[in-house]
C-alpha positions as CSV (number, residue, x, y, z in Angstrom):
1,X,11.2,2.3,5.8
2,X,9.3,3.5,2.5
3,X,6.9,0.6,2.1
4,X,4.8,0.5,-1.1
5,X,1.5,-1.9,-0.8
6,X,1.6,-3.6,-4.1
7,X,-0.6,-6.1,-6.4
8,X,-2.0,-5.8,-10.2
9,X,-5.3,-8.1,-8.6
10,X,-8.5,-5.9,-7.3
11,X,-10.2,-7.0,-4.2
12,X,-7.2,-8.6,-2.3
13,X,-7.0,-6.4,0.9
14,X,-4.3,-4.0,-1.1
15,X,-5.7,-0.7,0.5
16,X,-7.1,-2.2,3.3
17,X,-3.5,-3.5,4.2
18,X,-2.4,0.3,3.5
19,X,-4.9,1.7,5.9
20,X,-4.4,-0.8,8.3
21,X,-0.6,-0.5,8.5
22,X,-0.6,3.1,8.5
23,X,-3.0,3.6,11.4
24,X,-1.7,1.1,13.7
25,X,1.9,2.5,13.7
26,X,0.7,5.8,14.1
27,X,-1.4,4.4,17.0
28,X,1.9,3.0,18.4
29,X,3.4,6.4,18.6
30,X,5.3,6.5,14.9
31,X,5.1,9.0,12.8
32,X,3.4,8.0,9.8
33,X,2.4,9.5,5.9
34,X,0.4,7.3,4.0
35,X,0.5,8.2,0.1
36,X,-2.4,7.2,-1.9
37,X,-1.7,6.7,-5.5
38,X,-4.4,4.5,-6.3
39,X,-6.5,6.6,-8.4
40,X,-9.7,4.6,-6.8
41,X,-8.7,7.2,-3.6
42,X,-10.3,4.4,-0.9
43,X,-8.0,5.2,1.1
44,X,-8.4,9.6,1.0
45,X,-12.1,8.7,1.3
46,X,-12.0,6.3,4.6
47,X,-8.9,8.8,6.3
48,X,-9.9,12.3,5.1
49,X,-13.1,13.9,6.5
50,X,-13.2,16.6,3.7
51,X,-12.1,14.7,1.2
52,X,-14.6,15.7,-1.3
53,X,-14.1,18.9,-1.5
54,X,-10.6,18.6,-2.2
55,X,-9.1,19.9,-5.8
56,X,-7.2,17.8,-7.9
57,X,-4.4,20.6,-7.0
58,X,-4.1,19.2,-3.2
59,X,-3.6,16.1,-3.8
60,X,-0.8,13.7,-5.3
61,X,-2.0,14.7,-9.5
62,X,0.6,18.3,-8.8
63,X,3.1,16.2,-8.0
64,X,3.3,13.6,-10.4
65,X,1.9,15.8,-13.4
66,X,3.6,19.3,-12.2
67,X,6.0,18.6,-9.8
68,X,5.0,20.1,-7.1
69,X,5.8,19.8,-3.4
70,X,3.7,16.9,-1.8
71,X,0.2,18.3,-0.5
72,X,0.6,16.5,2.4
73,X,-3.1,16.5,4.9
74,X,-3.4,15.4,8.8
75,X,-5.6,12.5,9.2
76,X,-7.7,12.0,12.4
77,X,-5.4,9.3,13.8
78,X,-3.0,11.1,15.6
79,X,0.6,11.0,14.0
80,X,-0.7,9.9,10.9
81,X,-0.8,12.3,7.2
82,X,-2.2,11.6,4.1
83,X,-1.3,12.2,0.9
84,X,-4.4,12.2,-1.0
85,X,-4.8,10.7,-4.5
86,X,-7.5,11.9,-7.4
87,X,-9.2,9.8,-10.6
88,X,-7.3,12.1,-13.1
89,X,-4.3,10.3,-12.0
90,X,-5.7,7.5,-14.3
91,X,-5.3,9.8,-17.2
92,X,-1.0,10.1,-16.4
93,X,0.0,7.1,-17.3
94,X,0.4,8.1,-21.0
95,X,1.6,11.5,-20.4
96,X,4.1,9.6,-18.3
97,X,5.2,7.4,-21.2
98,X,6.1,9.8,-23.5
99,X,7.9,11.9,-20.9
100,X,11.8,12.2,-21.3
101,X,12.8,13.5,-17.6
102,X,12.8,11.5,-14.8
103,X,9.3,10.3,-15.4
104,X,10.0,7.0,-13.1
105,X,11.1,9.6,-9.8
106,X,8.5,12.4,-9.7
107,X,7.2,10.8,-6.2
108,X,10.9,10.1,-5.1
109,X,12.1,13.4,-5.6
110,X,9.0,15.2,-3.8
111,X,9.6,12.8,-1.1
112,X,13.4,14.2,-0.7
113,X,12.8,16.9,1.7
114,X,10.2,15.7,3.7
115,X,11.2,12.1,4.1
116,X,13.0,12.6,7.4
117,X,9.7,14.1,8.9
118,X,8.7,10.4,9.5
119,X,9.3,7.4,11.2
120,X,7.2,5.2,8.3
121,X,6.0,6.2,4.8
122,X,3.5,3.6,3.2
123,X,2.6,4.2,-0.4
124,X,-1.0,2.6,-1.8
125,X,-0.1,1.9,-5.5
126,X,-3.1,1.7,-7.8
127,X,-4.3,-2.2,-8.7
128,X,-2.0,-2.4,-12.0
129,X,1.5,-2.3,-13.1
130,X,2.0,1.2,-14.7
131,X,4.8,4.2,-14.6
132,X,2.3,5.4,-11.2
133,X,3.5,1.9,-9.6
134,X,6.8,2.2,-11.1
135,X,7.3,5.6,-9.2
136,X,5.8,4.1,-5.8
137,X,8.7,1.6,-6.6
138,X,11.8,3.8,-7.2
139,X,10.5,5.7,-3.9
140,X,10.6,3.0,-1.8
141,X,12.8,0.2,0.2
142,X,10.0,-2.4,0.0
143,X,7.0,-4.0,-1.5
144,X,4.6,-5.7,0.2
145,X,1.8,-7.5,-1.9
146,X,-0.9,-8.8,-0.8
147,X,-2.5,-12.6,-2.4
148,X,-6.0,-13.6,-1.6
149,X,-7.0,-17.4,-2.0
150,X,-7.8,-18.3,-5.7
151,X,-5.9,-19.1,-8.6
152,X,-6.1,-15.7,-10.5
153,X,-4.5,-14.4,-7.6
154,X,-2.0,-16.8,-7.6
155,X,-0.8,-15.9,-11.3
156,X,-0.2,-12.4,-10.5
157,X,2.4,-12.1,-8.4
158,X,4.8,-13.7,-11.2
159,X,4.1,-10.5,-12.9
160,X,4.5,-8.2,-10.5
161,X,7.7,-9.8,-9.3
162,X,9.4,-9.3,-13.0
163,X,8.3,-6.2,-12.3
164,X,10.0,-5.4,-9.0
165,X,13.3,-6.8,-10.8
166,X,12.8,-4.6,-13.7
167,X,13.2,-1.4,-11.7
168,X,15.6,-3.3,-9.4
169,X,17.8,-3.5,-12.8
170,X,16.6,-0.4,-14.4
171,X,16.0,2.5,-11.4
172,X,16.6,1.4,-8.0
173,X,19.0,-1.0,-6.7
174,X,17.9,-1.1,-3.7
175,X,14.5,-2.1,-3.5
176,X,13.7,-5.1,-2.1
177,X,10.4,-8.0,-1.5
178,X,8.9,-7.3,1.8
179,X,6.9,-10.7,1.1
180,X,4.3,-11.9,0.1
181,X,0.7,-11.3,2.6
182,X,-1.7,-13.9,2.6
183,X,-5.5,-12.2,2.8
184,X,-9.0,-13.0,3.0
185,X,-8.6,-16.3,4.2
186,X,-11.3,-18.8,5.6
187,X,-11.7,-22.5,6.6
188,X,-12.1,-23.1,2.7
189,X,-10.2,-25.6,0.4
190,X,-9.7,-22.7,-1.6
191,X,-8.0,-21.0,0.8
192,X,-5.8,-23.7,2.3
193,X,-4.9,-24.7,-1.0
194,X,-3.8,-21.5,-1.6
195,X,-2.2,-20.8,1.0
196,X,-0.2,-23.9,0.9
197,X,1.0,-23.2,-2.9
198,X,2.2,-19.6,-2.4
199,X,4.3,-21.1,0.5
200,X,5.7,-24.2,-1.5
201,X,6.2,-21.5,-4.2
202,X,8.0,-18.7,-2.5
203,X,8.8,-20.0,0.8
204,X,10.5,-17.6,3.4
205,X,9.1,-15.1,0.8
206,X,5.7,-15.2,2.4
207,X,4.8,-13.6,5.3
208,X,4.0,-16.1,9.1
209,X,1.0,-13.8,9.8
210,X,-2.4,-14.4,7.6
211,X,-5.1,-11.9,7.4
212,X,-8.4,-13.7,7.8
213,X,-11.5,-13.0,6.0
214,X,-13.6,-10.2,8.4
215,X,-16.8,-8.1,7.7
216,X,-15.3,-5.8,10.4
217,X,-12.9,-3.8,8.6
218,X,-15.8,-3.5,5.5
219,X,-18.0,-2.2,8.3
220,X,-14.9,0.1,9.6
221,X,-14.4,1.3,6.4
222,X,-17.6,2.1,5.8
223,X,-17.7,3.9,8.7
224,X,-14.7,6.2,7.6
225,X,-12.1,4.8,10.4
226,X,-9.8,2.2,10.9
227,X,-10.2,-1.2,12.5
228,X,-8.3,-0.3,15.2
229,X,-10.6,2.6,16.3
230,X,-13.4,0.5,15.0
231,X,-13.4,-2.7,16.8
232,X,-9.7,-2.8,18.6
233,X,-10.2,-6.8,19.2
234,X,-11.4,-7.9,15.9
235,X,-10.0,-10.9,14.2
236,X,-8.3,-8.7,11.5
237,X,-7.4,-6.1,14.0
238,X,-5.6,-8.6,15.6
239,X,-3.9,-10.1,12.7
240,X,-2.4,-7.1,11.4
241,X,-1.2,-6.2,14.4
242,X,0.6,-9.2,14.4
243,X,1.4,-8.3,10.8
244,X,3.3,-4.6,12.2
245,X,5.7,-7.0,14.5
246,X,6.9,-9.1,12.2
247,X,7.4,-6.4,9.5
248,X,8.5,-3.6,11.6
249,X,9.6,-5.0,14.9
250,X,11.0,-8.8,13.6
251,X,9.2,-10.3,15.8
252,X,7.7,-14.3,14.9
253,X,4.2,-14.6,14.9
């Protein structure tokens, strides 16, 4: 499955989800590639070692911009590559709009002949709805977006769900709503109300398993690693472990 980790909202858990997903299948035995196309490169800085002293021409930017294979880096998770992004992927956007070829399938048609290498791709779109997000889209089988408590929060997912019909209609048939992941929650009124009105909402749209609020995977982060090398029994460790059963294996939670 080519999962893409969408949301237009900042600060939801979007490439901390990513991460997360990415290193615990690969720590289950899968072989994983994570593609980072969020310009922010969170994810290239917490997974790749060397990742400043990286050009803009190993990374994702050749592929999108020149079409070039996919410069795709080992990680130190075993089983798990990176595709790294760079901040002049912000600046493609309008080069992409007033492209005439294919401008919605440069990342599906580098994906092509490597695609079989692995058992999982996950793609990190960047925090809005542009023609980068639109090709993480067209690549993949799924989204998966992540909503935090709050109402802001709440708002955007109408968006981005237009959006998922849109290329639905427009450039891929076949994608589909992985659901929607509750983050960041706590014993909060916010949060349960939330919570509650994404699930009257969208129903059996939205995911069983909710991510709880944790300073752990900051701290992991931080500490350029993944929760589950970090601090294996944390609460979030946990939880998206719970998370990779019901989305990969079916499994309740």
């Amino acid at each position: 499955m080519i999962l893409s980790v969408a949301t237009q909202k900042g600060g939801v858990g979007k490439t901390t989800t990513a991460i997360t997903l990415a290193a615990g299948l690969a720590r289950r035995g899968k072989r994983v590639l994570l593609i980072d196309l969020d310009w922010q490169a969170n994810a290239s800085k917490v997974l790749l070692s060397d990742y400043a002293k990286l050009t803009r021409e190993e990374t994702i930017y050749v592929t999108i911009l020149k079409r070039r294979p996919l410069p795709v880096h080992k990680t130190r998770i075993p089983n798990l590559s990176l595709v790294p992004s760079h901040i002049l992927l912000s600046d493609t956007d309008i080069e992409l709009t007033t492209a005439k070829d294919h401008r919605e399938a440069r990342l599906s048609r580098g994906l092509e002949p490597i695609a079989a290498q692995y058992d999982h791709v996950i793609i990190d779109c960047p925090p809005i709805l542009s023609w980068i997000t639109i090709n993480a889209f067209t690549a993949s089988d799924k989204v998966l977006v992540p909503v935090s408590p709050g109402s802001f929060e709440l708002d955007s997912t109408v968006q981005i769900g237009k959006t998922i019909e849109e290329v639905r209609e427009y450039y891929h048939a076949g994608l589909r709503l992985a659901g929607f992941l509750f983050t960041m929650s706590d014993p909060t009124i916010n949060s349960r109300t939330s919570l509650k009105i994404l699930r009257q909402t969208y129903q059996e749209q939205v995911l069983r398993t909710v991510i709880p609020r944790n300073t752990d995977i900051r701290d992991a982060h931080f500490d350029k690693t993944d929760i589950f090398s970090y601090k294996p029994d944390a609460k979030a460790a946990i939880a998206y472990g719970r998370l990779i059963d019901e989305l990969y294996y079916g499994e309740n939670t």
